[in-house]
Phi, psi and omega in degrees: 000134170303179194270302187259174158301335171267349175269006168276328143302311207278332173298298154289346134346297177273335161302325178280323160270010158286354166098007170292175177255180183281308186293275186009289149348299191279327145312258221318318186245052158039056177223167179274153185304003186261293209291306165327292186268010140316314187245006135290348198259332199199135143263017159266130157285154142301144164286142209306160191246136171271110203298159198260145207294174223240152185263132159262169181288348157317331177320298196278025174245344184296345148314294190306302140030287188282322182280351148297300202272010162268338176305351201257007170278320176263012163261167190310151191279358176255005159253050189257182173290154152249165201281344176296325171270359187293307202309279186346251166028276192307302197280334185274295158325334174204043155099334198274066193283350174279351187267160201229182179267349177304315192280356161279290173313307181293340163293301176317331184283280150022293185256328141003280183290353168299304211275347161312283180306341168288313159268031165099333196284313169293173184225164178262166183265128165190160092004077170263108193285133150248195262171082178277134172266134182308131180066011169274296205253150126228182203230135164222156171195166214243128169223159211262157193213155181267087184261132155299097173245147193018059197070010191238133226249132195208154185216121216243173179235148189249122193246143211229137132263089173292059211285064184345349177275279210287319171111359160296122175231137165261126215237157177236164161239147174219181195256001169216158161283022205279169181285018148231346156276007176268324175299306187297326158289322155307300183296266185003291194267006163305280146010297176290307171305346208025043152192205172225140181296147195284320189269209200290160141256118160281137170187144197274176212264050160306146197269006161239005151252315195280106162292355147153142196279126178321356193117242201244021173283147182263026170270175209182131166250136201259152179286134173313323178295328173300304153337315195265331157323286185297307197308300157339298179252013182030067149254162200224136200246140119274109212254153204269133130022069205314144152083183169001292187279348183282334213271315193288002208271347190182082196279324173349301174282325160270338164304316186282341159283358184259293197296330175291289211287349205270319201261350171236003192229026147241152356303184179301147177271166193218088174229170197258352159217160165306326160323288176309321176279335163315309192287305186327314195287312144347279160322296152347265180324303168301326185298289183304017106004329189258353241250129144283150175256123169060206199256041186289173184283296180275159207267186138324309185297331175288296154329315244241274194352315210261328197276316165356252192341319183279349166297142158324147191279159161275174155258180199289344190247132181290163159271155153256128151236026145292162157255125174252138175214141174263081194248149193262166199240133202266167156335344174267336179110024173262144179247147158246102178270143166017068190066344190248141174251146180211118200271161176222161201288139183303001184267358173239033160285119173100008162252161202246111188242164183255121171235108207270076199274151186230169194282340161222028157189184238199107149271114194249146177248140154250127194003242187247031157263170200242117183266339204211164166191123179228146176295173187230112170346148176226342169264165195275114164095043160240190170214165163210121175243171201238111181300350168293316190279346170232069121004267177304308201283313182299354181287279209295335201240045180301002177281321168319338179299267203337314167252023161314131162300311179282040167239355194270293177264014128333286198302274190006290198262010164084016183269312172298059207288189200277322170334296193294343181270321198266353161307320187280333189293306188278346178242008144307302204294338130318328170194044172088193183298286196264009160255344144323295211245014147302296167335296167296344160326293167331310175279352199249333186260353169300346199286350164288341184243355185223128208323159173304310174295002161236014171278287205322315164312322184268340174282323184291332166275357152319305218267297180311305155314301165123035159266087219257072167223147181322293183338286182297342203265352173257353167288320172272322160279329166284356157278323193297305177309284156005301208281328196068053193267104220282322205230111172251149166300148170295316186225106142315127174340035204301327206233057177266178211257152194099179176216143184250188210259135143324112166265140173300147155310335174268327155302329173199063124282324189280339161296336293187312215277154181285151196294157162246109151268052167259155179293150190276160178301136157240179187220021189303304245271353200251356140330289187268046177259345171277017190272289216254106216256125166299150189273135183293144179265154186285122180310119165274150169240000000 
């Protein structure tokens, strides 16, 4: 059987001009003598006849209906109809106790903006295509995105630099949307682009420019720092509209995050720092370079090529987009930045250090030396300490190590290894508890002067030896070093069978010394003392 009405026409057509007769027709495709000569007559059915809408108890009220909501045009806008006083109205006022409120709301939701636009008063919703001049305009915005980071599912934000001629874009990921990663995103893609747009910049009211929007006006007081940002890089923001409609003023730019995310972050990605997922992103961003948008002739990269050259040069002096804060260091060796806590070496409790915060890490200054440095927190109400920094203090206290926090995120973070674990096993049992694990201390402060991957080396071959002292694990990582052993196991082998050899301190130095070609000591000249026999002395009686 045909599928449709027009194959079913088109089916019996061609059966008739094959010489069937009309009743025949009509056996065969089970249709009536109407149906027949309609599609002998037109190979188009007719179109379905539209039923005429059906009367509801609504009816004989929507006149009034309509003549409320034209009175609400020239009335105070706080003082209109609601759909609650049309109904009230209706049912008090005329009677209409059979209509229910639903059947209110839905014609009011409807017919309202009809009846705007009937007087003149709506605007219709359209599209108005525009007309990008090369190297003017662009469009940023900020989008939130879902990361595996270090086995932990997180949600992180994605920051777009748009350039409206070519349609190049530069995208960043950080762990807040906060005013130094909106600065910091900004530097990025300037950077990447090699200039700055000439024109407008678009951008939605973001809290890390706009400090508050003016009424229903696109003026805006903006944050100081932002202000001193744009001056800096003579950029000119045009800022969008609050809500929706402001979202379509620079749809460019929400299209490319929607379209980035679709095509390179799914599946979710699984990396072990935001550093990684950058580089990726990186990488990313040139590959689309080859890619048309819609049905342009050309790619981005080409567009982009012709659009270059007319951007503003940047300027010669870097912006700081940190925020600096000035915090005193509590007793514990903690700084507390934005809700997060952090440490710094404990010899600066109770002094007031400059803390340089950045959109993925934490700088601390002791006058103009740098004492810290932390990847930067992304959840609320955390810490992050660093085992380096309470050192000094685990000496004079070494029962505090074992249930230390920063030694808890050490293990973690993989600074602490199983090595460093099975040396302190062996060299408490050497030598009780706390000069065990004073030693290990010793050894936990070579890592200031010497890379990590050959302290670990020098503990396993320590730990192979049975040398459970600072001395030796530091003799044996400076041969690692020397040797330049570039690539150490994440867990080396300690306790495998044999033992391996030491070298003496004395031996090597003495490898060390340049040969001696001086003659060996002779004793000739000591010789002819032996010639000459003393003269016997005279016997006294």
């Amino acid at each position: 059987m045909p599928k449709s009405k027009v194959d079913l026409y088109a089916a019996i057509r061609r059966d008739s001009r094959a010489g069937l007769s009309g009743r025949a027709l009509e056996r065969k495709y089970g249709v009536g003598f109407r149906t027949v000569q309609k599609a002998l007559s037109s190979a188009w059915p007719e179109p379905r006849k539209k039923l005429q809408p059906r009367a509801t108890r609504l009816d004989p009220f929507k006149p009034l209906i309509d003549q409320m909501l034209r009175a609400d045009l020239d009335a105070p806008r706080k003082q209109r109809h609601t759909v609650k006083r049309i109904f009230d109205r209706l049912v008090d006022e005329h009677g209409a106790d059979e209509i229910s409120y639903q059947m209110v709301r839905g014609y009011v939701a409807s017919r309202r903006e009809e009846i705007r636009v009937e007087a003149g008063r709506g605007t219709v919703d359209a599209f108005v295509p525009q007309t990008h001049k090369p190297g003017a305009e662009a469009e940023v915005d900020f989008g939130d995105v879902t990361v595996r980071l270090a086995g932990e599912l997180v949600t992180c934000y994605l920051f777009a630099f748009r350039l409206s001629y070519s349609g190049k874009a530069v995208h960043r990921i950080f762990a807040s949307a906060g005013q130094e990663a909106f600065f910091e995103g900004h530097v990025h893609a300037l950077n990447v682009l090699g200039g700055v747009p000439t024109g407008k910049v678009r951008y939605d009211n973001l809290r890390a420019a706009v400090a508050q929007v003016l009424g229903f006006s696109r003026q805006r007081v903006e944050a100081d720092r932002w202000t001193a940002f744009r001056s800096h890089y003579a950029l000119d923001a045009l800022y969008c509209q609050p809500g929706i409609r402001g979202a379509h003023e620079k749809g460019g730019v929400e299209g490319q995050i929607g379209w980035f995310r679709r095509n390179h972050l799914v599946p979710v990605p699984e990396v072990a720092t935001l550093a990684e997922l950058n580089a990726m992103i990186d990488q990313w961003d040139e590959e689309d370079n080859a890619r048309r948008i819609r049905s342009r002739p050309r790619t981005v990269g080409e567009y982009f090529a012709a659009e270059q050259p007319l951007l503003a040069p940047l300027p010669e002096e870097p912006f700081e987009t940190g925020r600096l804060f000035t915090l005193r260091v509590d007793r514990y060796g903690q700084i507390s930045v934005r809700t997060n806590r952090y440490s710094v070496p404990v010899r600066l409790i109770g002094r007031t250090v400059r803390v340089m915060l950045h959109a993925s890490e934490v700088v601390v200054h002791d006058g103009r030396e740098e004492v810290a440095r932390h990847e930067r927190l992304i959840a609320k109400g955390g810490t992050r300490l660093d085992l380096d920094h309470y050192l000094e203090v685990l000496v004079r206290k070494p029962g505090a190590l074992p249930g230390a926090t920063a030694l808890e995120q050490a293990r973690s973070a993989g600074r602490f290894t199983p090595v460093h674990d099975a040396w302190w096993a062996a060299a408490r049992k050497a030598h009780g508890e706390r000069d065990g694990t004073r030693a290990l201390i010793e050894v936990l402060l070579l890592s200031r002067h010497l890379p990590h991957e050959h302290l670990v080396a020098g503990l396993a071959v320590a730990l192979k030896a049975g040398a459970l002292t600072a001395d030796a694990v530091a003799l044996e990582a400076r041969k690692a070093a020397e040797a330049d052993t570039a690539a150490v196991p994440a867990e080396p082998e300690p306790l495998a069978t044999g033992r391996a050899s030491v070298t003496s301190l004395t031996a090597r130095r003495l490898a060390h010394l340049p040969p001696d070609t001086r003659p060996l000591p002779s004793v000739a000249h000591y010789d002819q003392l032996l010639r000459h026999r003393r003269p016997d002395r005279p016997t006294t009686t």
